[in-house]
C-alpha positions as CSV (number, residue, x, y, z in Angstrom):
1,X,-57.5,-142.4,6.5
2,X,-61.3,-143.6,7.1
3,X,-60.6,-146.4,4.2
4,X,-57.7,-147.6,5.5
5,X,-59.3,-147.6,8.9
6,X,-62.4,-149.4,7.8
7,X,-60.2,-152.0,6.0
8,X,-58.1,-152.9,9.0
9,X,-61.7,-153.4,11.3
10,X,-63.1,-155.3,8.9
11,X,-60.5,-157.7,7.6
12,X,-59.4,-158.6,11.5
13,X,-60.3,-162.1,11.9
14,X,-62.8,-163.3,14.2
15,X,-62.0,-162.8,17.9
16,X,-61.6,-166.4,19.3
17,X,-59.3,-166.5,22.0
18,X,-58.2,-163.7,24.3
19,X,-54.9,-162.8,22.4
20,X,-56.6,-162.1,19.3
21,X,-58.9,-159.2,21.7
22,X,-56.2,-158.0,22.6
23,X,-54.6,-157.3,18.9
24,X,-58.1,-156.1,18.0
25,X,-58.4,-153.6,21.1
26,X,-54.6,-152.6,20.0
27,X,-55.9,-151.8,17.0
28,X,-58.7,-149.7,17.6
29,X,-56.6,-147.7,20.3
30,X,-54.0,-147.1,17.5
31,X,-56.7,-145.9,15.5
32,X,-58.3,-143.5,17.9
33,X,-55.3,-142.2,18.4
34,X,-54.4,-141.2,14.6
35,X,-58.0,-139.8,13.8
36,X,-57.6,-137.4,17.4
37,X,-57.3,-134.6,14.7
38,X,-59.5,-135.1,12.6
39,X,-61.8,-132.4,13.3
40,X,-59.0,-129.6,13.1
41,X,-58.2,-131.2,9.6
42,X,-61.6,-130.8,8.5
43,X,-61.7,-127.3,9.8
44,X,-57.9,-126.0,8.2
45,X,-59.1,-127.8,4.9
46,X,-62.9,-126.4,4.9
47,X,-61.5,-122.5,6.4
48,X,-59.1,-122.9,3.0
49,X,-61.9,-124.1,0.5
50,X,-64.7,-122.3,2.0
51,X,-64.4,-119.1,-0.6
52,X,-65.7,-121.4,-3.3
53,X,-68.6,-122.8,-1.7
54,X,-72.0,-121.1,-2.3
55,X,-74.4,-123.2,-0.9
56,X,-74.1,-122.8,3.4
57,X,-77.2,-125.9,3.9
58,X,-74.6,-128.2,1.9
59,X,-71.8,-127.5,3.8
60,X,-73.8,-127.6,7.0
61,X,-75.4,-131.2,5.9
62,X,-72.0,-132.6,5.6
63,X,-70.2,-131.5,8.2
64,X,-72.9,-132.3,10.8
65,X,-73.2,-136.0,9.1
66,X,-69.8,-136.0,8.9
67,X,-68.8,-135.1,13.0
68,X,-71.8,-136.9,14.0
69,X,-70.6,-139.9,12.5
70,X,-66.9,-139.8,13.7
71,X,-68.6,-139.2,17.5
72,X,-70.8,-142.1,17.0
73,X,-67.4,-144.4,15.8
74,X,-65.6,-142.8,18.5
75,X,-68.4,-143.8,21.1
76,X,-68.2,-147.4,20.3
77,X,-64.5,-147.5,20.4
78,X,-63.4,-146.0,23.4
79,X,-66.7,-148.0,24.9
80,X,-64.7,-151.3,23.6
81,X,-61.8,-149.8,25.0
82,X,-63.5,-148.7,28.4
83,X,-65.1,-152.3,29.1
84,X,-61.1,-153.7,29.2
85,X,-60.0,-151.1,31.8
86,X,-60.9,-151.1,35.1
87,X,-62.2,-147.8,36.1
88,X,-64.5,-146.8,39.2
89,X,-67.6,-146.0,38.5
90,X,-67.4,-147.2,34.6
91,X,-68.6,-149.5,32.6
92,X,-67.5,-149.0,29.1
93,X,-67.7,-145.3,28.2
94,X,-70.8,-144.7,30.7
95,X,-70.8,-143.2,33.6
96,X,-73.2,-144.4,36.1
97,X,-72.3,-141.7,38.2
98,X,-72.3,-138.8,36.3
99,X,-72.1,-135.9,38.3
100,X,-72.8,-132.2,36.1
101,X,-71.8,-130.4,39.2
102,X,-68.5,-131.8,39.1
103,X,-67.5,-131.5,35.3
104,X,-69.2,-128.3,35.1
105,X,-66.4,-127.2,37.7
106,X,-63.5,-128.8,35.6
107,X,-64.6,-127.3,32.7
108,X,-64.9,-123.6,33.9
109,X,-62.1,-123.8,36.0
110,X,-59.4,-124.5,32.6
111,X,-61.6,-122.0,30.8
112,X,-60.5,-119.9,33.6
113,X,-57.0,-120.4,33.5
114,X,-57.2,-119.7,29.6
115,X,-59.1,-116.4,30.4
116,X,-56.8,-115.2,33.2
117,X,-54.0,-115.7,31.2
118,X,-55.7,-113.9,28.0
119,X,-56.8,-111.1,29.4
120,X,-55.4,-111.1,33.1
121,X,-59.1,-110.9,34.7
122,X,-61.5,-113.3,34.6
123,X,-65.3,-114.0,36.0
124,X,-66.7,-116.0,38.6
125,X,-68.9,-119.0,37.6
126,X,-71.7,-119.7,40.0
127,X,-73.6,-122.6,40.4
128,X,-77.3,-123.1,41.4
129,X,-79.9,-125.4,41.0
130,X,-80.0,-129.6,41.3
131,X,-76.1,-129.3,42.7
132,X,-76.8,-133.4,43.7
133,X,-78.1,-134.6,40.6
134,X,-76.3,-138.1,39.5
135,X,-77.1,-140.5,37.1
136,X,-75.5,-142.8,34.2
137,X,-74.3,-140.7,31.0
138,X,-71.5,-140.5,28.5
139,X,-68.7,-137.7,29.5
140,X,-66.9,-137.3,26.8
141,X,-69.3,-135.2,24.2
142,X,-70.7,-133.2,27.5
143,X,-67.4,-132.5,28.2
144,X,-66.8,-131.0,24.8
145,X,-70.1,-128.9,24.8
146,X,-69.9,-127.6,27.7
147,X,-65.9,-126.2,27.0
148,X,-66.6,-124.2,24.0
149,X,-70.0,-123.0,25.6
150,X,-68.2,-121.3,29.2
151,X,-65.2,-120.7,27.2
152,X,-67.6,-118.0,24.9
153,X,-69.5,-116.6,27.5
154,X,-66.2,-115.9,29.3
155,X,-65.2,-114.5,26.5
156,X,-68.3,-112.1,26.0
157,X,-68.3,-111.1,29.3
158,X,-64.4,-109.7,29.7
159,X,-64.6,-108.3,26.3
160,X,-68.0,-106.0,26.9
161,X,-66.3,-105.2,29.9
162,X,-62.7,-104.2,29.4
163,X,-62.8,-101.3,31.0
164,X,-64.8,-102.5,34.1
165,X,-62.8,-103.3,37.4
166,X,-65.4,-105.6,38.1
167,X,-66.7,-108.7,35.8
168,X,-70.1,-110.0,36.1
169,X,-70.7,-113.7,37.1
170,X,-71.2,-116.4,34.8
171,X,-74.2,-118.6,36.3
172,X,-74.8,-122.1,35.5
173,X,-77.9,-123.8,36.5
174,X,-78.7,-127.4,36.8
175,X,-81.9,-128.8,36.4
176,X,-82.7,-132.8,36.3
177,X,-85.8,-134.6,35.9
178,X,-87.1,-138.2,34.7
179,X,-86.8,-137.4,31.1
180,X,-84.0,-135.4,30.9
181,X,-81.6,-132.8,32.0
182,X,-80.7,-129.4,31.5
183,X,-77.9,-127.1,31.6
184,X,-78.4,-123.0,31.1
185,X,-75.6,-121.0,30.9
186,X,-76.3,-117.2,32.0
187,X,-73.8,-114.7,31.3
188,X,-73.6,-111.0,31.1
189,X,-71.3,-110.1,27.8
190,X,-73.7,-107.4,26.1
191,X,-75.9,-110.3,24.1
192,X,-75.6,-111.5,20.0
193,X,-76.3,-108.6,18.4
194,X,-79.2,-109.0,15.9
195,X,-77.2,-109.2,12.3
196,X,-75.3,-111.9,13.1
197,X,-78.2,-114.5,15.2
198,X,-78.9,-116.4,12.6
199,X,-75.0,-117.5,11.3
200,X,-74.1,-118.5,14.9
201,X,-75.1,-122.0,13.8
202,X,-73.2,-121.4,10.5
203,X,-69.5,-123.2,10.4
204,X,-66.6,-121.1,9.7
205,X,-68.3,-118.1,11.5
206,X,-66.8,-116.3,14.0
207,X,-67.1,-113.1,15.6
208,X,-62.8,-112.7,16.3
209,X,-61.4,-110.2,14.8
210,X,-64.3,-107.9,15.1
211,X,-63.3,-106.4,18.4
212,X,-59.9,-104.1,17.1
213,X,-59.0,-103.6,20.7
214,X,-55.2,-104.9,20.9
215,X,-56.2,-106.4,24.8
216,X,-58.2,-108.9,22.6
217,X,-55.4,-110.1,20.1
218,X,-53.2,-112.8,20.9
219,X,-52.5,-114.6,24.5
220,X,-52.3,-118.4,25.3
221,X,-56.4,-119.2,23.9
222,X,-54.3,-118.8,20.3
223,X,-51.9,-121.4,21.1
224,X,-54.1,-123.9,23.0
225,X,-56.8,-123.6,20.5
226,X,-55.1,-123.6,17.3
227,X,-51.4,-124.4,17.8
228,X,-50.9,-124.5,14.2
229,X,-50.5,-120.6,14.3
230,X,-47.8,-118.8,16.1
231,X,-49.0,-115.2,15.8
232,X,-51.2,-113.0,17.6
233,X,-53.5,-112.6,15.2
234,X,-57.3,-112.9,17.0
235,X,-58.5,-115.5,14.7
236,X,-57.2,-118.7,16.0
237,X,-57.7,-117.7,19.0
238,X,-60.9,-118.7,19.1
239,X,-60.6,-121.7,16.9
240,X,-62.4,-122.0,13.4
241,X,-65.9,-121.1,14.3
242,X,-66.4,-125.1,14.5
243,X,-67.5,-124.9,18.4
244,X,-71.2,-124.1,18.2
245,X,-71.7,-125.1,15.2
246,X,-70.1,-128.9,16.1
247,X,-71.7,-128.6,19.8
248,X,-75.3,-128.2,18.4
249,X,-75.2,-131.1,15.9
250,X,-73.4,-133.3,19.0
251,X,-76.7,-132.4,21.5
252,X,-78.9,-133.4,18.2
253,X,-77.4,-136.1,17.7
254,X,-78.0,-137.8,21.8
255,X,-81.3,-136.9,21.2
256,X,-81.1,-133.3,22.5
257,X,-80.6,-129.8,21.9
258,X,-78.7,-126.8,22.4
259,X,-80.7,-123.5,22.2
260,X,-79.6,-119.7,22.4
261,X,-81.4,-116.9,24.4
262,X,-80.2,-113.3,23.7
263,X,-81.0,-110.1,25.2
264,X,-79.1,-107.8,23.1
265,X,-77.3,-105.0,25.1
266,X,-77.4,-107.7,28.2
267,X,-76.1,-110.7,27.7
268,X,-77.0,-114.4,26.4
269,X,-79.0,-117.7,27.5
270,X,-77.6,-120.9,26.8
271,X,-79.8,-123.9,27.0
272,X,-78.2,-127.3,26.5
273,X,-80.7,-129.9,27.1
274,X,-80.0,-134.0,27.1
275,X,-82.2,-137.0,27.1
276,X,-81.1,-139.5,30.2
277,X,-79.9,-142.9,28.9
278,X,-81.2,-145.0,31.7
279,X,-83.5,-147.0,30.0
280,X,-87.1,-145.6,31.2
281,X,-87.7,-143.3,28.3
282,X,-86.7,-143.4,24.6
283,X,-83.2,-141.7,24.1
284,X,-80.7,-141.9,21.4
285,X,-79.3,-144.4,19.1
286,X,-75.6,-144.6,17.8
């Protein structure tokens, strides 16, 4: 798939007129379009050969060269792509009015709608901090991190309290400055217990499964997160251990990082943290 995708970039003649741009941006739309799943590929294909892999740090190298490098690609791409459409407030892929408030709101509220129909209760996530921040950044891998991050601590929270008729908040903070930014997310789902800290980070882990409660098995998160299974087997349901894992090497790789804080028989910290791209201090390269 990569080959024949490098092959096709590389043998398109020299852009020299706007028809040929056209064919080329054609092209790499096409192209985008195939490779959209690529990472749940990689993750069916490494879930099946994982049993014969000893060595975690190889695996681990790979995959975070590997996801890194399709993000990169995919960067300059949909960039190409972005600086022939006429957006507001776009130019190419960036953002120059990037607003954490707002997405932070689109991504908890379809976490939400996933949790509600899981487990017919959901929490509240509250906001606090620099509500008014803006400034130029690239959506689309923020977008990413910051699903699979409220979609876990939504998860911790209703499943350490089943039984509760009320569900503790979920608080997000904001906090910008000159260099960078930061994102905590706070929630209340009993914490990482201390056996399993240090394989959070590990691909292919996952804590589904664990929880033999049958209000836990099944429900729409299987379907939208995996629709390759059908059943209600809990698995699936919270994809293949790929979203830390995948989120951590994306917030390394902009010149970041993504940190966990837990206070076991509480809950858990999330820092996500994020260089600005605006040109007065060093950031990231592609």
């Amino acid at each position: 798939m990569y080959i024949r995708a490098f092959n096709m970039v590389t043998e398109f003649p020299p852009i020299e007129d706007i028809n040929a741009d056209i064919r080329y941006t054609n092209i790499l739309r096409q192209l985008l379009d195939e490779h959209r799943d690529v990472v749940t590929m990689l993750a069916e294909g490494f879930k099946e050969s994982r049993r014969y892999i000893e060595d975690e740090s190889i695996v681990k190298y790979f995959l975070d060269r590997t996801l890194t490098s399709r993000l990169g690609i995919r960067i300059m791409c949909e960039n190409h792509l972005g600086l022939h459409d006429e957006k507001a407030n776009f130019v190419g892929i960036i953002n120059v009015n990037f607003q954490p408030k707002k997405l932070i709101e689109k991504r908890a509220d379809f976490a939400r709608k996933l949790c509600e129909h899981k487990y017919s209760k959901v929490p509240n996530v509250k906001l606090n901090g620099h509500f008014n921040s803006t400034f130029p950044y690239i959506v689309q891998p923020v977008d990413y991190i910051l699903g699979e991050l409220l979609k876990n601590a939504m998860r911790a929270t209703v499943e350490n309290h089943l039984d509760s008729q009320h569900l503790p908040d979920i608080t997000v903070t904001i906090s910008n400055n000159d260099t960078d930014f930061i994102i905590r997310i706070s929630d209340r789902g009993g914490g990482i217990p201390h056996n399993i800290s240090k394989k959070i980070w590990q691909y292919h882990f996952t804590t589904s499964g664990q929880n033999a409660d049958e209000r836990v098995a099944g429900g729409i998160f299987d379907s939208v997160m995996n629709p390759m299974f059908s059943g209600p087997a809990a698995g699936p349901m919270h994809g293949f251990g790929f979203g830390l894992p995948v989120s951590k090497a994306y917030a390394e790789y902009l010149g970041g990082s993504l940190t966990v804080e837990s206070m076991q028989g509480i809950g858990t910290d999330v820092y996500l943290r994020l260089r600005h791209i605006d040109g007065k201090k060093e950031s990231f390269r592609i």
